[in-house]
C-alpha positions in Angstrom: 0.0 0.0 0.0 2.8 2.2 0.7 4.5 1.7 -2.2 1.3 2.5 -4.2 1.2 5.7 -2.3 4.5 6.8 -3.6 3.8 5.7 -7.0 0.9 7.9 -7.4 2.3 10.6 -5.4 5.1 10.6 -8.6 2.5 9.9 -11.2 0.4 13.3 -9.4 4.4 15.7 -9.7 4.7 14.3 -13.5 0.9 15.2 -14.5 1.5 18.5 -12.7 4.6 18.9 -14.8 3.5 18.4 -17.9 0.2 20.2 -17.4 3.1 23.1 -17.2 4.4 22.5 -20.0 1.2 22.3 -21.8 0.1 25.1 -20.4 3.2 27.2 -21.3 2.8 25.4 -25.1 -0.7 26.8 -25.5 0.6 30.1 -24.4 3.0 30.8 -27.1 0.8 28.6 -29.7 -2.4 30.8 -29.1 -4.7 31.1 -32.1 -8.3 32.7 -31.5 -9.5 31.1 -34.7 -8.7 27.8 -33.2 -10.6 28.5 -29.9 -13.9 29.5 -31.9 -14.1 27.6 -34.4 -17.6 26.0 -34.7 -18.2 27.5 -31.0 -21.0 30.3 -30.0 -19.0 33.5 -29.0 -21.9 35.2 -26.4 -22.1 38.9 -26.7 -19.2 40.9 -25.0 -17.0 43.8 -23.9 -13.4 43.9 -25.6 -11.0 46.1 -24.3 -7.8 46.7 -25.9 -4.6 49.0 -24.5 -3.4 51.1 -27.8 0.6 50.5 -26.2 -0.2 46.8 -25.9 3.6 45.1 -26.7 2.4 41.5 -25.8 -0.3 41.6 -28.4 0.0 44.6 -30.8 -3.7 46.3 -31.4 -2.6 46.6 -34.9 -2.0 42.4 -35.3 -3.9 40.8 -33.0 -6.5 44.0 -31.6 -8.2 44.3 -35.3 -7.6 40.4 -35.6 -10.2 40.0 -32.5 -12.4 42.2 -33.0 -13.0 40.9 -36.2 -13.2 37.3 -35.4 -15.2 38.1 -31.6 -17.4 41.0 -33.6 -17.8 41.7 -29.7 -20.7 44.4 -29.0 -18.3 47.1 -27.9 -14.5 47.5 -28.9 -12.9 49.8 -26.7 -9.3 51.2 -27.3 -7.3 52.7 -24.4 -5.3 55.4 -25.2 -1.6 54.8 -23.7 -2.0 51.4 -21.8 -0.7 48.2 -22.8 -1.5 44.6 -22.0 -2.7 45.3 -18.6 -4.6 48.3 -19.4 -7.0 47.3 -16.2 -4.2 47.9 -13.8 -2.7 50.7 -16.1 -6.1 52.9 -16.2 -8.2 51.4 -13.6 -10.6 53.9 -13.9 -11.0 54.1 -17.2 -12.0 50.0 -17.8 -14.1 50.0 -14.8 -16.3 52.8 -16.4 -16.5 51.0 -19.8 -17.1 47.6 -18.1 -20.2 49.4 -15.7 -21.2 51.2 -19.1 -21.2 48.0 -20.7 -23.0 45.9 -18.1 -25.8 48.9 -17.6 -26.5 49.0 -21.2 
């Protein structure tokens, strides 16, 4: 019984482990057209900081918008991937605005 406990215990770290590394994979293999295909996007809010340097508005900004067609497509001026902690403010008034609607 012992011995079963350590041999799941391992098996538990090596699943963890990989689900790492597949979680890192999917990160730097993203594709949104992957993710929707033949799926029902509900209606939504997209936000998008102008200065984003993770995901350009330019490449992938336009990219979502026009696979998403979200509702309302908001641009912050000056903020970049985290434009909710960059202008606080600013997203929680288009995210009540939105919700309110």
């Amino acid at each position: 019984d012992l011995m079963f406990k350590k041999y799941r215990q391992k098996q538990k770290e090596e699943n963890q482990i990989r689900t790492r590394y597949d979680l890192v994979f999917f990160a730097f293999s993203y594709n949104i057209d992957m993710i929707i295909q033949d799926r029902i996007v509900p209606k939504h809010l997209l936000i998008w900081g102008s200065e984003n340097k993770v995901a350009g508005l330019e490449k992938y900004g336009y990219h979502h918008k026009t696979m998403l067609q979200p509702e309302v497509f908001h641009v912050i001026l000056n903020a970049g991937h985290l434009c909710q902690y960059e202008s606080p403010d600013e997203v929680t008034k288009m995210i009540e605005e939105y919700i309110c609607a």
